[in-house]
C-alpha positions in Angstrom: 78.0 32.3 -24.3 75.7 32.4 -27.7 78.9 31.4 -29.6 80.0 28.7 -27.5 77.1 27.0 -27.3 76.4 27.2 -31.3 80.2 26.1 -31.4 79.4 23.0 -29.5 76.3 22.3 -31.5 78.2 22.2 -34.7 80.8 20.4 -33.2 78.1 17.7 -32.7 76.6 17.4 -35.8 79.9 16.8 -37.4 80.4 13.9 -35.6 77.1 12.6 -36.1 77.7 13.4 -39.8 80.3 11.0 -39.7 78.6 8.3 -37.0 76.0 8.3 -40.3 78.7 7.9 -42.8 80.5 5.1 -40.5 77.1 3.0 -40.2 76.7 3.3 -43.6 79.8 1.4 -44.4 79.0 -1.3 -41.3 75.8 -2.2 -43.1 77.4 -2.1 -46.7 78.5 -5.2 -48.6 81.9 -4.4 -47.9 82.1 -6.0 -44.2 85.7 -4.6 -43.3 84.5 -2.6 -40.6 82.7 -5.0 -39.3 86.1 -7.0 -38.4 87.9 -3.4 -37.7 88.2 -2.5 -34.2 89.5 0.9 -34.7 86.5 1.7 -37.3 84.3 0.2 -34.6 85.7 2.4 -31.8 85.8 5.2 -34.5 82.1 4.6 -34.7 81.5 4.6 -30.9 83.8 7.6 -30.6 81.6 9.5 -33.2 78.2 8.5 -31.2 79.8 9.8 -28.6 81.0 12.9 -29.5 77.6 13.0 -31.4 75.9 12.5 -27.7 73.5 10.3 -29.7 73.8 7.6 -26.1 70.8 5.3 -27.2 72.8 4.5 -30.6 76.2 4.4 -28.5 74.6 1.8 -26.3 73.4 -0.7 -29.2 77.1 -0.9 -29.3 77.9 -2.0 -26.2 80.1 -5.0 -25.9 79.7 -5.5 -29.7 83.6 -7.0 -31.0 85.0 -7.7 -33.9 82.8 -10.5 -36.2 84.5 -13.9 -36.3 83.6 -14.2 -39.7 86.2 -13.5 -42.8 85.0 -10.5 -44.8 84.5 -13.2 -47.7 82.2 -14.8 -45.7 80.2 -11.8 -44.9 80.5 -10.2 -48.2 78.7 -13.8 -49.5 76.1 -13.0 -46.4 75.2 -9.9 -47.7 74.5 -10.6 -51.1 72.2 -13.7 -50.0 70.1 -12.1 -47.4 70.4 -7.7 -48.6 71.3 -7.7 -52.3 68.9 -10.5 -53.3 65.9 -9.0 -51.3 65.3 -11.4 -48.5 65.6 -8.8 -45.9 65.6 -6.0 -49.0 67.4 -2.7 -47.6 65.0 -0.3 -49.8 62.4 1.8 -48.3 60.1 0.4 -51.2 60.4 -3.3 -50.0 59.3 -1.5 -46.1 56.0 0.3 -46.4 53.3 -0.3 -48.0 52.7 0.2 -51.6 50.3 2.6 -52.8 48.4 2.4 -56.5 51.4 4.2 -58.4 53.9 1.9 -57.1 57.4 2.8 -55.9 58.4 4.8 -58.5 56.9 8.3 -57.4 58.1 7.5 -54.0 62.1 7.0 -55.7 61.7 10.3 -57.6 60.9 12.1 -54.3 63.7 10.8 -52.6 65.8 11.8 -55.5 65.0 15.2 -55.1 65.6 15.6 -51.5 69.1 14.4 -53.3 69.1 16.9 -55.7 68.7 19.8 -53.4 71.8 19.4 -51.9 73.6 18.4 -55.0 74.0 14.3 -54.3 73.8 11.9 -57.5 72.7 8.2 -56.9 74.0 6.2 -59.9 73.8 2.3 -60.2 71.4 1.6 -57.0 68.3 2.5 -56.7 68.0 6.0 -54.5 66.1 4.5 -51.5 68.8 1.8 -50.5 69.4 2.5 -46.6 72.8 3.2 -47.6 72.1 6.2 -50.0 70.0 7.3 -47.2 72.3 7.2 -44.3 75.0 9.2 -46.5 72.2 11.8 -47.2 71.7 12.5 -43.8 75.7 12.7 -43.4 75.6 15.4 -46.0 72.3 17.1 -44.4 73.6 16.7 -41.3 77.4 18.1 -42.2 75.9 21.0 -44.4 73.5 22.6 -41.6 76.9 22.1 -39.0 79.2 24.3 -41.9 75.9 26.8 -42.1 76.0 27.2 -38.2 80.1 27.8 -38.2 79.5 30.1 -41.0 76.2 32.3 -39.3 74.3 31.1 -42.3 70.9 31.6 -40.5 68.9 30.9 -43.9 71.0 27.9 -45.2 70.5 26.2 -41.8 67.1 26.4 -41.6 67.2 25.6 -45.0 69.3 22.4 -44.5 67.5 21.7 -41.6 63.6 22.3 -43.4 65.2 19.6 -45.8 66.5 16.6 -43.4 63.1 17.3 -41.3 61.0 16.7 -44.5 63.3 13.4 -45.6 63.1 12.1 -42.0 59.6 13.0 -41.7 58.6 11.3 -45.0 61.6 8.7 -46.6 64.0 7.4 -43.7 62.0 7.8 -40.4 59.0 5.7 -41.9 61.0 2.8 -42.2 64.3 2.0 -41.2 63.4 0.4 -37.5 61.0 -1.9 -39.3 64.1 -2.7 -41.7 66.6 -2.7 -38.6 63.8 -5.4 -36.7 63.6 -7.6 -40.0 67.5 -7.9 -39.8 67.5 -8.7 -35.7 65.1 -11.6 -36.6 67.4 -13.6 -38.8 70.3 -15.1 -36.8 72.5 -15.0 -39.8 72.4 -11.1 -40.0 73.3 -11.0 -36.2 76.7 -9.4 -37.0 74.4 -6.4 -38.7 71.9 -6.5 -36.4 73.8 -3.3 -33.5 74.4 -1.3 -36.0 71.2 -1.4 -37.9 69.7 -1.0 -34.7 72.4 1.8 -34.1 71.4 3.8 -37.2 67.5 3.2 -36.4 68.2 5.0 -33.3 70.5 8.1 -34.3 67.2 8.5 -37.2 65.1 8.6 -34.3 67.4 11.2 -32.6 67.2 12.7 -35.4 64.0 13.3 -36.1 63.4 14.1 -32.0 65.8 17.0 -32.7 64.0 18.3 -35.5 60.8 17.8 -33.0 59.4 15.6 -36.2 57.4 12.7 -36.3 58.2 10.0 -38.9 54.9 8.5 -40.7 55.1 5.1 -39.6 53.2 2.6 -41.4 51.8 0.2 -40.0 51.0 -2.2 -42.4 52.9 -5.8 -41.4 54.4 -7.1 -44.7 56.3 -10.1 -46.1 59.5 -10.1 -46.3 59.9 -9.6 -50.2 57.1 -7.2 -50.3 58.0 -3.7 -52.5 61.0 -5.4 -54.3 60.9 -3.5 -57.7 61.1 -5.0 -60.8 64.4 -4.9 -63.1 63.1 -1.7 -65.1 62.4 0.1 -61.4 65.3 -1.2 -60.4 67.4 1.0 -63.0 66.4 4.3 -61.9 68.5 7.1 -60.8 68.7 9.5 -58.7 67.1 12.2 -61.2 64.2 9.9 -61.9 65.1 9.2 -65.1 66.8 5.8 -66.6 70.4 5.6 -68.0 
């Protein structure tokens, strides 16, 4: 029965190791999924399978966006890329006296340890983030299927800690600043999606996220052009 059960379990990361992977590319610049109703159904199928039912439900009765992906790609650079509703954990919590820069060099060694490279973006964009936890996520399912008892809790130390300290503080803060601008309201379920399967998450690695609570402008965190060239090792190009 033992086997089963840690058959099932592995069965349901993997699709939550893709539900992460699928959100990511909803809340990219890209925008094709967000017209695709086979990648949204894909996404709902992997919720599903993922029994992750509070992110499922963000997606009920959500359809195809009306809009041309031109039109949402030109969205997406006015509101995300340009920092008006910034997608970085930098631009969501408050900023201590070193600035964001220890906090990027952090999150690029939770990248490092399982062997992910962030080049051309700085590593705390929510989209770096979401695919990290797809890989975490994927790599302690393959350590289960393999009876890998010290790489899972291994994996599993490691998306505890990120969760706990990087994602977790921040992305329903991020997911609320993009339901308060109508514009965004084609982002808005699946933002509010992914803010739930963190939360999930992080209730299944029985961790607490540190929250901030500090309220902050919109723009607030936004590095400046020399931040904004780091990579995933810390260091510039």
């Amino acid at each position: 029965m033992g086997s089963v059960q840690t058959l099932e379990e592995a069965t349901e990361l993997r699709a939550r190791s893709v539900a992460f992977i699928l959100l990511a590319e909803a809340l990219g610049p890209d925008g094709r999924l967000l017209v695709d109703p086979e990648g949204i159904e894909a996404l709902r199928g992997a919720l599903r399978a993922g029994r992750a039912s509070a992110a499922l439900a963000r997606l009920d009765g959500v359809a195809p966006s009306d809009l041309e992906v031109e039109e949402l790609a030109g969205l997406w650079v006015r509101w995300f890329d340009l920092g008006r509703v910034a997608p970085y954990e930098g631009s969501n919590v408050a900023s201590n006296a070193g600035g964001v820069t220890p906090r990027l060099a952090d999150v690029a060694g939770f990248y490092r340890a399982l062997g992910m490279a962030v080049v051309d973006e700085r590593p705390d964009h929510v989209l770096a983030q979401l695919e990290f936890m797809a890989v975490a996520v994927l790599a302690e399912a393959e350590a289960i299927e393999s009876g890998s008892t010290e790489d899972e809790k291994s994996t599993a130390r490691c998306a505890r800690s990120f969760l706990r300290d990087h994602l977790g503080s921040w992305i329903d803060t991020w997911a609320a600043r993009v339901g308060g601008v109508e514009e965004l309201s084609p982002w808005f379920p699946f933002a509010a999606a992914a803010a739930d399967l963190v939360r999930a998450e992080a209730a299944r690695h029985n961790v607490i996220p540190l929250v901030d609570d500090a309220i902050l402008p919109a723009d607030a965190g936004v590095a400046d052009d020399e931040e904004n060239e780091l990579w995933c090792d810390g260091t510039g190009p």
